[in-house]
C-alpha positions as CSV (number, residue, x, y, z in Angstrom):
1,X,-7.8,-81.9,44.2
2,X,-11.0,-81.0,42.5
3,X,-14.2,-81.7,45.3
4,X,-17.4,-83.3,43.9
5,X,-20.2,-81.1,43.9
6,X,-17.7,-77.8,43.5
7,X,-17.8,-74.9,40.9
8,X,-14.7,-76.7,40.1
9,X,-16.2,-80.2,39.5
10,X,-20.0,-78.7,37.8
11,X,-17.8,-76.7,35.8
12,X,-15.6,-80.1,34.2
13,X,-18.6,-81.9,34.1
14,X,-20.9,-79.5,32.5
15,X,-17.5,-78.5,29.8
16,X,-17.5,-82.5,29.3
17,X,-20.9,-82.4,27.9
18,X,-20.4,-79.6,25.9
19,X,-17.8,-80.8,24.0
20,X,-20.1,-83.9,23.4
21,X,-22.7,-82.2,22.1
22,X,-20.5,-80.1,20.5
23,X,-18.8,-82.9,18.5
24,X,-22.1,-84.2,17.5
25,X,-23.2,-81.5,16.3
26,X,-20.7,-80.8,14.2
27,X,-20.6,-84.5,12.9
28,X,-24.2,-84.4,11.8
29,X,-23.5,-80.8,10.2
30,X,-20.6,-82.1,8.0
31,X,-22.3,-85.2,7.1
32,X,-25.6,-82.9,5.7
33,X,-22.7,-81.4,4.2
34,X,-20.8,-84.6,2.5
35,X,-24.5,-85.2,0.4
36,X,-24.3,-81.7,-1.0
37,X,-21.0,-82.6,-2.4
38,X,-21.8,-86.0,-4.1
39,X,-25.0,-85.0,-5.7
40,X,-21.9,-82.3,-7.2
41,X,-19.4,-85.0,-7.6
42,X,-17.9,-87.9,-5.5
43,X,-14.2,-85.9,-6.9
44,X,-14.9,-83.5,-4.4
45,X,-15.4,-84.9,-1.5
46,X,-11.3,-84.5,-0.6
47,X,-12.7,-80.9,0.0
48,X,-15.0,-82.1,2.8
49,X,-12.0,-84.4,4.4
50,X,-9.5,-81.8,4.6
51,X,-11.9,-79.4,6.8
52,X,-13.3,-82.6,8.7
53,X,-9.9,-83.7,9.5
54,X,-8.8,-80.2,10.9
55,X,-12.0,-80.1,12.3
56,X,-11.8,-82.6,14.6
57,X,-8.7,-81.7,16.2
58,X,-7.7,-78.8,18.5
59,X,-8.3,-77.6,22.0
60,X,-11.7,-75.8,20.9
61,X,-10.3,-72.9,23.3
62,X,-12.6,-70.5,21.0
63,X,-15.9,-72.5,21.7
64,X,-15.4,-73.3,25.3
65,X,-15.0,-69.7,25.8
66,X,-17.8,-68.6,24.1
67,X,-20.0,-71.5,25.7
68,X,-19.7,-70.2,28.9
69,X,-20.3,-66.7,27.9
70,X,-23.7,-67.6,27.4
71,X,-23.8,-69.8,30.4
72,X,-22.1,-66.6,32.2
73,X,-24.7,-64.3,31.1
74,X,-27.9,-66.6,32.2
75,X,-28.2,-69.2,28.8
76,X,-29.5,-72.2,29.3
77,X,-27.0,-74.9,30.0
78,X,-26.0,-76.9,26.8
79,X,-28.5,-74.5,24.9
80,X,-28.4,-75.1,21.5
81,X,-27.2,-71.5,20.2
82,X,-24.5,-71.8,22.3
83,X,-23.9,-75.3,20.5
84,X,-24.2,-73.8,16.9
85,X,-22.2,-70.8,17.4
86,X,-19.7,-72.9,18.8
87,X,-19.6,-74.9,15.6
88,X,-19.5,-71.6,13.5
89,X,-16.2,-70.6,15.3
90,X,-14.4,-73.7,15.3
91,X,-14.8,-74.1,11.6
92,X,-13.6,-70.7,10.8
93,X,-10.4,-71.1,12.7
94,X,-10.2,-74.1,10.3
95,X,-10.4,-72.1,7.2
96,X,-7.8,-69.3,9.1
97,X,-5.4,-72.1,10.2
98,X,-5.5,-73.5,6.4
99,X,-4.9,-70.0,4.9
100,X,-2.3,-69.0,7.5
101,X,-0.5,-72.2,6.6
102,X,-0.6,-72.1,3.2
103,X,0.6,-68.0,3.5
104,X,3.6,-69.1,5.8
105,X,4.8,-72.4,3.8
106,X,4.3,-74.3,6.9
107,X,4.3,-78.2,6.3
108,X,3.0,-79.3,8.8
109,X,-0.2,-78.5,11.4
110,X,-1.0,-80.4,14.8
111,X,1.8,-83.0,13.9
112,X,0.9,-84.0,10.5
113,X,1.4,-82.4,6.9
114,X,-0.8,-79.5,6.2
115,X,-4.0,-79.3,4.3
116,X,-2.0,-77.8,1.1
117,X,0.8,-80.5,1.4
118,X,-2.0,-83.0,1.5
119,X,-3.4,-82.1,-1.4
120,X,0.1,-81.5,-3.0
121,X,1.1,-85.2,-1.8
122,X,-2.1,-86.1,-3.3
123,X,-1.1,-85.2,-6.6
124,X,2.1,-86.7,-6.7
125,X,0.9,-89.9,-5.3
126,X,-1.2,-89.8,-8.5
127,X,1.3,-89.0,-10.8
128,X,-1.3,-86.2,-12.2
129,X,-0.5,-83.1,-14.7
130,X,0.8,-79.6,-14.0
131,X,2.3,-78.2,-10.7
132,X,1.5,-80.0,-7.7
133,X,2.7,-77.6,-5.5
134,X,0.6,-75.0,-6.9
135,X,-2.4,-77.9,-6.9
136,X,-2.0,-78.2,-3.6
137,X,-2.5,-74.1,-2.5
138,X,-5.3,-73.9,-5.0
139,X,-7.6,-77.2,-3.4
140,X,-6.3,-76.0,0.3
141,X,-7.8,-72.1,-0.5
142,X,-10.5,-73.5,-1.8
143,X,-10.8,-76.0,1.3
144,X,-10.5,-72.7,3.2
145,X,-12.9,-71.1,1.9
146,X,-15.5,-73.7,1.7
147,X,-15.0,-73.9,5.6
148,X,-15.4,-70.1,5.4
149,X,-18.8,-70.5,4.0
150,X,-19.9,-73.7,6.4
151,X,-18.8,-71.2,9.1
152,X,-21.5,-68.4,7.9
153,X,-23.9,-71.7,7.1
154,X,-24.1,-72.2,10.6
155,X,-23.7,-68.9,12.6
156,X,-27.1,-67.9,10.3
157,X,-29.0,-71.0,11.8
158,X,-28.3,-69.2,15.1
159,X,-29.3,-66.3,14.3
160,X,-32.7,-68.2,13.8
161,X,-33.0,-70.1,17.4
162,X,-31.7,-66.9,19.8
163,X,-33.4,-64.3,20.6
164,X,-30.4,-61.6,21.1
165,X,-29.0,-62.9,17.6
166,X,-28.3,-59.2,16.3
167,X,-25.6,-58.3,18.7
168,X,-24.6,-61.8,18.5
169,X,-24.1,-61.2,14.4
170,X,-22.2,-57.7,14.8
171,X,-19.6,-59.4,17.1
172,X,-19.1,-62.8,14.6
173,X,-19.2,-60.3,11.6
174,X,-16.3,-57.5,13.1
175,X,-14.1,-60.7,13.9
176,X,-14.1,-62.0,10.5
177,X,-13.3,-58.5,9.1
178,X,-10.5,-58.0,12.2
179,X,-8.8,-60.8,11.6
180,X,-8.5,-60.6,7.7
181,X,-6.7,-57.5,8.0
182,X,-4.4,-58.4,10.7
183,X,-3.3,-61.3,8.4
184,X,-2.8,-58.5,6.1
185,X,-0.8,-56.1,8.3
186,X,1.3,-59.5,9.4
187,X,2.4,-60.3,5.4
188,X,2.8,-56.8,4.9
189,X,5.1,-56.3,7.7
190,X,7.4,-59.5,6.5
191,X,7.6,-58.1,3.1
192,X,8.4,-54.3,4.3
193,X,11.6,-56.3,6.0
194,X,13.0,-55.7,9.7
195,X,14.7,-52.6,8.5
196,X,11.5,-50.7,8.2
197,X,11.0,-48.4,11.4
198,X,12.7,-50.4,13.7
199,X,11.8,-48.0,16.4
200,X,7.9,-49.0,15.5
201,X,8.7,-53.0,15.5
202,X,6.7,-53.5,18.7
203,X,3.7,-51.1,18.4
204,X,3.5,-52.8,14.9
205,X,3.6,-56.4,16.0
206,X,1.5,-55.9,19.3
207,X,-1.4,-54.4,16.6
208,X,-0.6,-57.2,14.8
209,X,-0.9,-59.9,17.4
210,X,-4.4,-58.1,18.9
211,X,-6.2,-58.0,15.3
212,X,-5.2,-61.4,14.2
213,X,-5.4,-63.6,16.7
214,X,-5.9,-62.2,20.5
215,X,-9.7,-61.1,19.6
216,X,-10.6,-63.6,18.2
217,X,-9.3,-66.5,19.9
218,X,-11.1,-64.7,23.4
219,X,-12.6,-61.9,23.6
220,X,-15.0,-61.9,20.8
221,X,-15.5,-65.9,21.2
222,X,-16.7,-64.7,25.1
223,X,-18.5,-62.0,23.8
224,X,-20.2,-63.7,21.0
225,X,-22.0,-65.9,23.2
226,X,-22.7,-63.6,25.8
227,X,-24.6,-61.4,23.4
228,X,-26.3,-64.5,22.5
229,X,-27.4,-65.0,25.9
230,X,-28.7,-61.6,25.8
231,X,-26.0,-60.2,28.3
232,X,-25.9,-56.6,29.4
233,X,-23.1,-53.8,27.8
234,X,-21.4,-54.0,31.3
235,X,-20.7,-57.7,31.6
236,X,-19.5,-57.3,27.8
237,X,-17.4,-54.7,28.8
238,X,-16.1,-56.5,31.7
239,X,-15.7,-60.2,29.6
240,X,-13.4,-58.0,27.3
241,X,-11.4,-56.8,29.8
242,X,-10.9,-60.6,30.8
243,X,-10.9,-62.2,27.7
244,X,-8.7,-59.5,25.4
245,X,-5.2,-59.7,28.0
246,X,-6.0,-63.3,28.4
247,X,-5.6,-63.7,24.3
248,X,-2.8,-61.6,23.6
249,X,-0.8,-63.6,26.5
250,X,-2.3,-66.7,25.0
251,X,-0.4,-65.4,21.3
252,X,2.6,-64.4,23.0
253,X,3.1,-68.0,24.5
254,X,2.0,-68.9,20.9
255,X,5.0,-67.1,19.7
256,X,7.7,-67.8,22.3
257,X,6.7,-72.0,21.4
258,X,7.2,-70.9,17.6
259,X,10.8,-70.7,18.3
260,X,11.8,-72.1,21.8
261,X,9.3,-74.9,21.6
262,X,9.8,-78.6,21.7
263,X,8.8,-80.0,18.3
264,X,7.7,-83.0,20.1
265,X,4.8,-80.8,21.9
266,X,4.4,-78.3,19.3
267,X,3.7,-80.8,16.2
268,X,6.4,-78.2,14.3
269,X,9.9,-78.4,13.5
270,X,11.9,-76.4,15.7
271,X,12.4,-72.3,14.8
272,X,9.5,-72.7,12.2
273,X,8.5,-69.6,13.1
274,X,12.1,-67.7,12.2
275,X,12.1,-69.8,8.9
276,X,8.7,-68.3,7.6
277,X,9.9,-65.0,8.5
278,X,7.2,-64.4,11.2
279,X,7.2,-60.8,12.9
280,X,6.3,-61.3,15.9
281,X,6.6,-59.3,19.5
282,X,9.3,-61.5,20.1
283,X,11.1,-60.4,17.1
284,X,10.3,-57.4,17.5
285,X,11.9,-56.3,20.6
286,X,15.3,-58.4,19.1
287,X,15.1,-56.0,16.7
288,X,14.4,-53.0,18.7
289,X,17.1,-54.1,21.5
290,X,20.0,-55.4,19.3
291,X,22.3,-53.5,17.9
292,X,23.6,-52.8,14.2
293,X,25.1,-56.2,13.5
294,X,22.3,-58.1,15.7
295,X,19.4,-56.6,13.3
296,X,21.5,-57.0,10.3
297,X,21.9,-60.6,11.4
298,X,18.5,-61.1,12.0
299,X,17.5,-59.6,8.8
300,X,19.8,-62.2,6.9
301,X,18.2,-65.5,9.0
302,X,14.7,-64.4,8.8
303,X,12.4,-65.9,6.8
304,X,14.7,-68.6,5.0
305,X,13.4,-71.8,4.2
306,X,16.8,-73.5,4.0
307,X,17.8,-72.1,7.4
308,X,19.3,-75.1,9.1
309,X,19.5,-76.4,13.0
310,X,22.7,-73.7,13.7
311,X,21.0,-71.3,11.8
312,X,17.8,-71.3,14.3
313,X,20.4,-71.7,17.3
314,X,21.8,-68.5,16.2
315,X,18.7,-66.8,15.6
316,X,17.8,-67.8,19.4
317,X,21.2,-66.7,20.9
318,X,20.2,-63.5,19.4
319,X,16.8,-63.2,20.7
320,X,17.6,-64.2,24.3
321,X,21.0,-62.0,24.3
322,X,19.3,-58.7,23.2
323,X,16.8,-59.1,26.1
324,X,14.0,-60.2,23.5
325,X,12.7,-63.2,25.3
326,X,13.1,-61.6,29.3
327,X,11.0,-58.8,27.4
328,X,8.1,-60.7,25.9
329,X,7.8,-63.0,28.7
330,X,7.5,-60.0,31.2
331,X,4.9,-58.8,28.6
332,X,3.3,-62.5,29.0
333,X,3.2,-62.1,33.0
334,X,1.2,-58.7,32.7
335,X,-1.1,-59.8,30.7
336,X,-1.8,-63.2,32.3
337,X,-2.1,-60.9,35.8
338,X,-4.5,-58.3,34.0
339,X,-6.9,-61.2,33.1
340,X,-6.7,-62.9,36.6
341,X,-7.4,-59.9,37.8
342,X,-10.5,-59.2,36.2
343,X,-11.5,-62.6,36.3
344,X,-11.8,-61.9,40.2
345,X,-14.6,-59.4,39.3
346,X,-16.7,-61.1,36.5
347,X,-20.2,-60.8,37.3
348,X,-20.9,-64.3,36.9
349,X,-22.0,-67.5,39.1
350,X,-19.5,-69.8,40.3
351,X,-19.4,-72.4,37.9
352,X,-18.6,-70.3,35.1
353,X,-15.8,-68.6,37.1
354,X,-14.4,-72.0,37.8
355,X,-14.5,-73.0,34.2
356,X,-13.1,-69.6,32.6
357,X,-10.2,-69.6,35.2
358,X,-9.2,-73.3,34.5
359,X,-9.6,-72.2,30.6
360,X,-7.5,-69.5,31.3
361,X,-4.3,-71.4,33.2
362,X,-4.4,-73.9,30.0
363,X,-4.2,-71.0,27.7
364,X,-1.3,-69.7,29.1
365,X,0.6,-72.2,31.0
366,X,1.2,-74.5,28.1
367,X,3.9,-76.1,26.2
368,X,2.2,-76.9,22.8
């Protein structure tokens, strides 16, 4: 039971605000946004609803944690760079989720149809020319890009309001380049095929999983506003040592749900993951700990799109039988006890240890 008038209780009310402000913020950028496009033309306005619609949804994980990184590190509570650069990262993970989705064929993000089948569905529905499949990647890449640049928009503005805005920029600008070359290293690895240096499957995947995700859904959203804030090198250096186990935990979760998960909670079909051919940690260590005809079966079921129900079920005997899942969520507990740990030692008030440990049990205590 959470106490009025504890860290516990100033920490949900002050995170309730946030996200208030947060959300208007946001609203009022995108509508500044939505005039732009009709003086260009009321045709592309769908643009602006795709990234609105993503948007909107979502735990905003990324800009809670940065939010009190500045709170951590002395910024004013609900201060408006905080605000902004909260903005600025919750519409680049739009653009990311739109790309990813579009890279991994996946139908269907947060329980409804993509931002490419959208488009695609768009295009039938209209009984228009040409391919609407390939109509439907083009407008979504272009959707994620456009959120690309509305992200950059707004992390400038901050740059104009805080006074620590340089180290601020350096973080936001090594996160963008980070995580466009783990996406890189995670299509080239599903194209190299599970055959390639098996004995390298996890050191591969884990690089994978840090540069792609685990930064930048923590420890550089942490960071980020700390810098902001104008915090010192050692309560950056001791934020990363929270936030960065804390993320890859949060990915590995993300990855055990992608094929054990309950499509009801997940908003995805079930062993999505296995059909888009995802190489994860998880698949990683089947492949490192099966044997011959194991991998070779692996190698057969990943990445089909027509893999049915007892496809996946095989796929998951496989996993669980070659130690696979055991393995990952060891790996899972480690990290989760490496971030508690140093969460203990943050030198930061009470509040904002409340709010970055209830943060933390979400992230990796979840089913969806």
């Amino acid at each position: 039971m959470v106490h009025p008038g504890s860290p516990e209780a100033e920490a949900a009310r002050e995170q309730a605000e946030y996200r208030k402000v947060l959300g208007a913020e946001l609203d009022g950028f995108l509508a500044e946004q939505q005039l732009v496009l009709q003086d260009v033309s009321m045709e592309s306005l769908p643009l602006l609803d795709a990234v609105s619609s993503l948007a909107q949804g979502g735990k905003r994980l990324r800009a809670l944690l940065n939010y009190w990184g500045w709170r951590g590190a002395g910024g004013a509570e609900l201060g408006a760079p905080a605000v902004r650069s909260g903005v600025a990262l919750e519409l680049f993970q739009s653009a990311a989720l739109i790309h990813d989705d579009i890279i991994d064929r996946s139908d269907t993000r947060r329980g409804g149809p993509s931002v490419h089948r959208r488009f695609s569905a768009t295009h039938s529905q209209a009984a228009w020319h040409l391919d609407g499949t390939h109509f439907g990647s083009s407008a979504a890449i272009l959707a994620g890009d456009l959120c690309l640049s509305l992200s950059e928009e707004m992390f400038s503005a901050v740059g104009a309001q805080a006074a620590h805005g340089t180290g601020a920029r350096r973080i936001f600008n090594r996160m963008r380049t980070e995580v466009m070359a783990g996406q890189y290293l995670d299509i080239l690895e599903e194209v190299v095929g599970p055959t390639h240096e098996p004995e390298r499957a996890v050191v591969r995947a884990r690089n994978i999983l840090r540069y792609k995700s685990a930064k930048y859904t923590t420890e550089h959203p942490l960071t980020l506003g700390g810098a902001l804030a104008g915090a010192s090198a050692e309560l950056l250096d001791w934020y990363s040592r929270f936030a960065l186990p804390l993320g890859e935990a949060f990915q590995l979760r993300d990855d055990v749900l992608g094929v054990f998960g309950d499509p009801e909670q997940t908003g995805k079909p079930a062993g999505d993951d296995l059909r888009e051919g995802k190489r994860t940690v998880l698949v990683a260590y089947a492949l490192t700990f099966g044997g011959p005809s194991a991998r070779d079966a692996m190698a057969e079921g990943l990445g089909r799109a027509d893999l049915d129900d007892d496809g996946v079920a095989a796929l998951r005997g496989l996993i669980q039988e070659s130690g696979a899942l055991a393995a990952t969520e060891t790996l899972i507990e480690g990290h989760t006890q490496a971030a508690f740990d140093a969460l203990e030692q943050l030198p930061v008030d009470d509040v904002t240890r409340a709010a970055l440990s209830a943060l933390a049990h979400a992230a990796v205590n979840r089913s969806a």
